[in-house]
C-alpha positions, 0 to 999 in steps of 0.5 A: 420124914427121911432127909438127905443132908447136902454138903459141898467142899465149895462152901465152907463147912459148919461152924457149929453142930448143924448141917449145909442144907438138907433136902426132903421131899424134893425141898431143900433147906439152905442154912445161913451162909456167911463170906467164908472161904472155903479153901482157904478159911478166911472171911471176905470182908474187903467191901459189902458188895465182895462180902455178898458175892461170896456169900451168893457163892457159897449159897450157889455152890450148895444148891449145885451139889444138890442139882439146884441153882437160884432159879430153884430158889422160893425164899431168902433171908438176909440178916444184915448187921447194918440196914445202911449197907442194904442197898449195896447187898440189895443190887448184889443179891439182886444179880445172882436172879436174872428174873422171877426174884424169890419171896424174901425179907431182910433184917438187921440184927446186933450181932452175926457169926464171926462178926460179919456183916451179912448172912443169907439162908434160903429154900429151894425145891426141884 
């Protein structure tokens, strides 16, 4: 099957040996984002409302470079490190779909890259 991989300079680039997202057959494959700044490398962690925020951003600024935006999104999958802070991720994930929200499910987990606090992936298509 031919793939195009997908890269924005607007989200930050791979910490490990996978690509942004790829795109076949007019689906594209969103890797996890976590709140990394893409300019300036540092973590936004100041609270879990601007940790999501950036973490949106960063899934944002992919889907932009493949011609997409979160209207185009089917599904997300939100690993969080504690499922106390799901309702502050929820009402921030929450306002980047204005309507018709995608398929989505949430877990906690012990540990995630870099030790943040949030990381969301997601498939989007055309």
């Amino acid at each position: 099957m031919a793939h195009t991989i997908i890269n924005s300079s607007k989200a930050p680039a791979p910490i490990g040996p996978y690509s942004q997202a790829t795109l076949a057959n007019g689906t594209l494959y969103v890797s996890g984002q976590i709140a990394l700044d893409a300019e300036s490398g540092n973590l936004i962690n100041d609270s879990i409302e601007n940790e999501t925020h950036k973490v949106m951003q960063n899934l944002q600024a992919i889907l932009a470079e493949a011609g997409m935006d979160f209207s185009n999104v089917l599904k997300c999958t939100i690993f969080v490190k504690d499922l106390n802070n799901f309702g502050k991720i929820n009402e921030t994930y929450g306002s980047y779909f204005a309507s018709n929200p995608p398929a989505r499910e949430t877990v906690e987990v012990s540990r995630l890259p870099k030790d943040v606090n949030v990381e969301i992936s997601c498939i989007a298509t055309k």
